[in-house]
C-alpha positions in Angstrom: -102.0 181.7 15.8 -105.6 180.8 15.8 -107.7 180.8 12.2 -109.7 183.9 14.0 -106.6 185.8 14.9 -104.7 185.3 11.8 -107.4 186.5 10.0 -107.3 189.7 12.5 -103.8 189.8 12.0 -103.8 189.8 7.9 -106.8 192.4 8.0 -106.1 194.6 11.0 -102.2 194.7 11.8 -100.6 194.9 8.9 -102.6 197.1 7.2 -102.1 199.4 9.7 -98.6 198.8 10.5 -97.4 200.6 7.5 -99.9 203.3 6.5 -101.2 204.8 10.1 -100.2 206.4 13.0 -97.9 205.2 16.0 -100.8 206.2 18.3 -103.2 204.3 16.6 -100.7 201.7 16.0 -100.3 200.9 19.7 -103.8 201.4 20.5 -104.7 198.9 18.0 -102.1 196.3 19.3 -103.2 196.6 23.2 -106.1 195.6 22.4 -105.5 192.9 20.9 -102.9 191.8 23.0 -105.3 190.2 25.3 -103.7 187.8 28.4 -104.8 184.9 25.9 -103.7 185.8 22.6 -101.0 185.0 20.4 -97.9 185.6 21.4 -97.4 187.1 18.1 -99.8 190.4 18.6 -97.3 191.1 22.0 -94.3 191.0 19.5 -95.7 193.1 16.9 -96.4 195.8 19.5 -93.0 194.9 21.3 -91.2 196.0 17.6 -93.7 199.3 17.4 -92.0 200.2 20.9 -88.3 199.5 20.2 -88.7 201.6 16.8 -90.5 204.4 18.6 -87.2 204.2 21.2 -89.7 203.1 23.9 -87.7 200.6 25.4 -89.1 200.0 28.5 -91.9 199.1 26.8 -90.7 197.3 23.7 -88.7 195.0 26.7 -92.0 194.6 28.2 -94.0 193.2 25.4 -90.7 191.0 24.1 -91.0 189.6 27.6 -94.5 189.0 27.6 -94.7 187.4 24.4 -91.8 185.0 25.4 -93.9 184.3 29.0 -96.8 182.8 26.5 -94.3 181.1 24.1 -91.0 180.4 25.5 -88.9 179.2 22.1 -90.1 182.5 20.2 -86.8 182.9 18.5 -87.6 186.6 17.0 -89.0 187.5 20.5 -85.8 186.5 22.2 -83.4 188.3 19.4 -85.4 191.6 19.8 -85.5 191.3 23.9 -81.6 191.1 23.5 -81.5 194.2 21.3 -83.9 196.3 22.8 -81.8 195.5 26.7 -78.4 195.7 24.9 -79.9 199.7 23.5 -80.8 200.1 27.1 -77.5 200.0 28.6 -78.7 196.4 30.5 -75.8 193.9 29.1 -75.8 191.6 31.9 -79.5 190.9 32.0 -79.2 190.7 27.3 -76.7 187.6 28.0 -79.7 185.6 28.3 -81.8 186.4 26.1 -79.0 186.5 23.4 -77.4 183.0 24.4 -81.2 181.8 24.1 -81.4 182.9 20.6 -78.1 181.2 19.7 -79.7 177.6 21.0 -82.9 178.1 19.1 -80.6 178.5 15.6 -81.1 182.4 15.3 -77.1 182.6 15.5 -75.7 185.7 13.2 -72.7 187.9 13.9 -74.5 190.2 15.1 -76.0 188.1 17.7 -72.6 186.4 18.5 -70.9 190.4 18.3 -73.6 191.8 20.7 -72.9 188.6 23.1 -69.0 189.3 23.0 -70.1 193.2 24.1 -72.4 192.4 26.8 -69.9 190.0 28.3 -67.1 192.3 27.8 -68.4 194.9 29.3 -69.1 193.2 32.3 -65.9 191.6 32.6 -65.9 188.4 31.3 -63.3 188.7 28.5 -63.3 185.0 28.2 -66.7 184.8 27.1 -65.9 187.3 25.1 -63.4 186.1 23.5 -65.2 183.1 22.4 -68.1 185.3 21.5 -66.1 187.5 19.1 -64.6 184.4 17.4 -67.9 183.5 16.6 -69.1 186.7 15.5 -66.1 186.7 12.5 -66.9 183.7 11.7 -70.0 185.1 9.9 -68.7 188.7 9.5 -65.0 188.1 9.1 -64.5 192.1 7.7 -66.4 193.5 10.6 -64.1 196.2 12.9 -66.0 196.7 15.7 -65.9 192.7 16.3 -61.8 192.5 15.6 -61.6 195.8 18.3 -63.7 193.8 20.8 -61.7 190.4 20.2 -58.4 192.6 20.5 -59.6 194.0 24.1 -60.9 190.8 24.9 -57.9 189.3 24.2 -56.2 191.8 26.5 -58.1 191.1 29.0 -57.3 187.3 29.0 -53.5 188.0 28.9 -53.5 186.6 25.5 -50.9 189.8 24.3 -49.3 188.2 21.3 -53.0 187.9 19.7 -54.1 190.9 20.9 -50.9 192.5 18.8 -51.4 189.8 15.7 -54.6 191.2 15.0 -53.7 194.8 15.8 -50.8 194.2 12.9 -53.7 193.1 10.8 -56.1 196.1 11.8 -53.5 198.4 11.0 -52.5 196.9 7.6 -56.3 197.7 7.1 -57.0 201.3 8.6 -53.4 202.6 8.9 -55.0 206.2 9.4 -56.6 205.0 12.5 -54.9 207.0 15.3 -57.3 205.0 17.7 -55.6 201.4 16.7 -52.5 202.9 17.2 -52.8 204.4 20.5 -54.4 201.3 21.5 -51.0 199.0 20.2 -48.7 201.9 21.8 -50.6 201.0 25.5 -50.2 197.3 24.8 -46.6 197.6 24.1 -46.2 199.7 27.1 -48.0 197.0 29.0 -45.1 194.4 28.0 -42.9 197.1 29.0 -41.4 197.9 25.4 -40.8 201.2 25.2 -39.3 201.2 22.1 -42.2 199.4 19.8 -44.2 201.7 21.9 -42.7 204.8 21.0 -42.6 204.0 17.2 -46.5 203.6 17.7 -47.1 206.9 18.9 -44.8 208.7 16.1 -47.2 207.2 13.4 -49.7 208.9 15.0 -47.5 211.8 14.9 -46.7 211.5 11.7 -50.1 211.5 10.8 -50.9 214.6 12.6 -53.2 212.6 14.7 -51.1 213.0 17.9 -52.8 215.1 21.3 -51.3 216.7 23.8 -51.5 213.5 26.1 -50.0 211.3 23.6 -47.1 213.5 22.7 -46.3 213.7 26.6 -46.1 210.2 26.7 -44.0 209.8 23.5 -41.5 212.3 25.9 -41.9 209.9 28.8 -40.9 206.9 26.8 -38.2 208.6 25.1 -37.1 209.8 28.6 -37.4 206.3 29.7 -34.7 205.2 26.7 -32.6 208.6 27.9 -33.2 210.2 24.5 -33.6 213.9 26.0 -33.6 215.5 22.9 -36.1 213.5 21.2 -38.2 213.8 24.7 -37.7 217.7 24.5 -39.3 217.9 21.0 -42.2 215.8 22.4 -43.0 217.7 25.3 -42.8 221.2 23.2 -45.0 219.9 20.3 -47.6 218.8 23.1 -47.6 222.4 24.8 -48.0 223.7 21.3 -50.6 221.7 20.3 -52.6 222.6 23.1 -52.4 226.3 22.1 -49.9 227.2 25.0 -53.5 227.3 26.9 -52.9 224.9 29.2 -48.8 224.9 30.4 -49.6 223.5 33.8 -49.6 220.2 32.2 -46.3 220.8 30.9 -45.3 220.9 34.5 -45.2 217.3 35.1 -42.8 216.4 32.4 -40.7 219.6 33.4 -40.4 217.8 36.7 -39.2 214.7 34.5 -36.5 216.3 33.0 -35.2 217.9 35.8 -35.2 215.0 37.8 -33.3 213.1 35.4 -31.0 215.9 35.1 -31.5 216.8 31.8 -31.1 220.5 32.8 -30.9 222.2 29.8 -33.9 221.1 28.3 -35.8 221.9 31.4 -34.6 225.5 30.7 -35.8 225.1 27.3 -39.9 223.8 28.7 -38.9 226.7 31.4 -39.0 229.3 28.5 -41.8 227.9 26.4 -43.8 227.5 29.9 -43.4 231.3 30.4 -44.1 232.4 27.1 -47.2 230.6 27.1 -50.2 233.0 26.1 -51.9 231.7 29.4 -50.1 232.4 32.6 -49.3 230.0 35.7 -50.5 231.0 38.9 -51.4 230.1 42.4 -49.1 226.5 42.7 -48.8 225.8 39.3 -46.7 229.1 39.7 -44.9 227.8 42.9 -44.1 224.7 41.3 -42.5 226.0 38.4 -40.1 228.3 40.6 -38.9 225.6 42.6 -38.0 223.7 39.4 -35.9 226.4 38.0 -34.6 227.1 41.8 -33.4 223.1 41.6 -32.1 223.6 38.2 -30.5 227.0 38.8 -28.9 225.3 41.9 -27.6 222.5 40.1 -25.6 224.4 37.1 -23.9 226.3 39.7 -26.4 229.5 39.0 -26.6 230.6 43.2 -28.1 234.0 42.4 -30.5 232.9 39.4 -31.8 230.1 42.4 -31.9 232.5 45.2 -34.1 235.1 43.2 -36.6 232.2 42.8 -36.7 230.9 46.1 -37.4 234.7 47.2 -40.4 234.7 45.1 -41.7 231.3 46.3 -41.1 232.8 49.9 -43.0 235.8 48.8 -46.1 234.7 47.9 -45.7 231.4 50.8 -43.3 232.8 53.6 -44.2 229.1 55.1 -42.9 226.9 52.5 -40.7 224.8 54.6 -38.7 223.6 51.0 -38.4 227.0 49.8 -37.0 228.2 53.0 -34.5 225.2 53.5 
């Protein structure tokens, strides 16, 4: 800054930065933000924007006040913020990696570099970005979630699970960290370790209706029916019985794994749901008791519900065979 515009700075700006009004503020700023002044006025007025939520503004002024002095570390750091707020992560990788080289590393810096490049896909640079990022906050979650689904994405599994082990040591209560180990077990294809992840969310009372019907699936999967059955219940109650069509699908599971008489048992609890089935849904289940019916040596129970399909659908080619 020039002797003439710190002096404007010391007894205009800041004067006015924390006793007057954003309006004035900004009004103030522009004009002194003159195509020939200090970068530092464009900065200031950059900030005013960013805390105001003006980010299309705030990004213009950062970017104008790093067009007059390229190595403006603060200006840089800000720009990075203000793109990452504005949903723009590929075009804040810049700006951010810029910072870094001009010695304004921090973990949040390093943290927000490891988001912007994961969520574009590059879960290498992520990776390497995270590490970073601990390295200066070593406590910090959100940085050890990001390195575990960076890791994830790299293939590197037995990290990704190292540092869940730690996470959950940490936040055991966290039903997200444990959903997120059960899907990375199921991605190694261990049902088992999978399975034992979901039941500490169950026995935390922290488990949906989606979880609990894939705790059935992977009990299924290990031909525990029983311990499936109880799964798939607890998931129809836990909706409230509102929704039983999505107790349909693992219906069709256990039938077609011939565990028949716990189908009848999802049949019951199906029906006695407060909210009806109708239209397919309704359709659907009939043929499944029909199959089951059939299979048990129950003709007449199976002919009574392939009537009603052919009721309400006399075209239903299955129905009719």
């Amino acid at each position: 800054m020039q002797p003439d515009e710190l002096d404007k700075y010391r007894t205009i700006v800041v004067p006015i930065l924390t006793n007057s009004d954003p309006k004035k503020i900004i009004a103030t700023l522009e004009g002194l933000a003159g195509p020939k002044a200090s970068a530092v006025f464009d900065f200031t007025l950059g900030n005013v924007y960013f805390q105001r939520e003006d980010l299309t503004n705030a990004v213009k002024y950062f970017e104008s006040a790093i067009l007059k002095f390229p190595d403006y570390r603060r200006a840089q750091k800000n720009l990075a913020f203000a793109l990452v707020r504005d949903g723009k992560y590929a075009e804040a990788v810049k700006p951010l990696t810029r910072t870094i080289a001009l010695g304004g590393a921090d973990g949040k810096v390093f943290g927000l570099l490891g988001f912007a490049n994961l969520s574009q896909g590059r879960n290498v640079s992520a990776e390497a970005a995270y590490r970073q990022a601990l390295v200066y906050e070593p406590e910090n979650l959100d940085f050890k979630l990001g390195l575990v689904k960076s890791s994830i994405g790299t293939g590197n599994y037995t990290y990704a699970l190292a540092l869940l082990d730690e996470l959950l040591k940490q936040y055991p209560e966290r039903d997200s960290l444990w959903m997120l180990q059960a899907n990375l077990f199921i991605q190694q294809e261990k049902p088992a370790q999978a399975a034992i992840s979901l039941e500490m969310m169950r026995r935390l009372d922290k488990a949906t209706p989606q979880s609990l019907n894939l705790l059935g699936d992977l009990y299924m999967a290990q031909d525990s029916r029983d311990l499936a059955l109880g799964a798939y219940l607890e998931a129809l109650a836990k909706d409230g019985e509102q929704n039983p069509a999505k107790a349909l699908r693992p219906a069709q599971i256990l039938v077609s794994r011939g565990a028949f008489a716990e189908a009848n048992q999802l049949f019951a609890k199906i029906r006695a749901a407060s909210t009806p089935l109708s239209g397919a849904d309704e359709l659907k289940l009939l043929k499944l008791e029909a199959k089951v019916a059939m299979s048990t040596g129950a003709g007449e129970k199976a002919i009574e519900s392939l009537e009603q399909i052919i009721q309400k659908d006399p075209l239903d080619a299955e129905a009719l065979m």
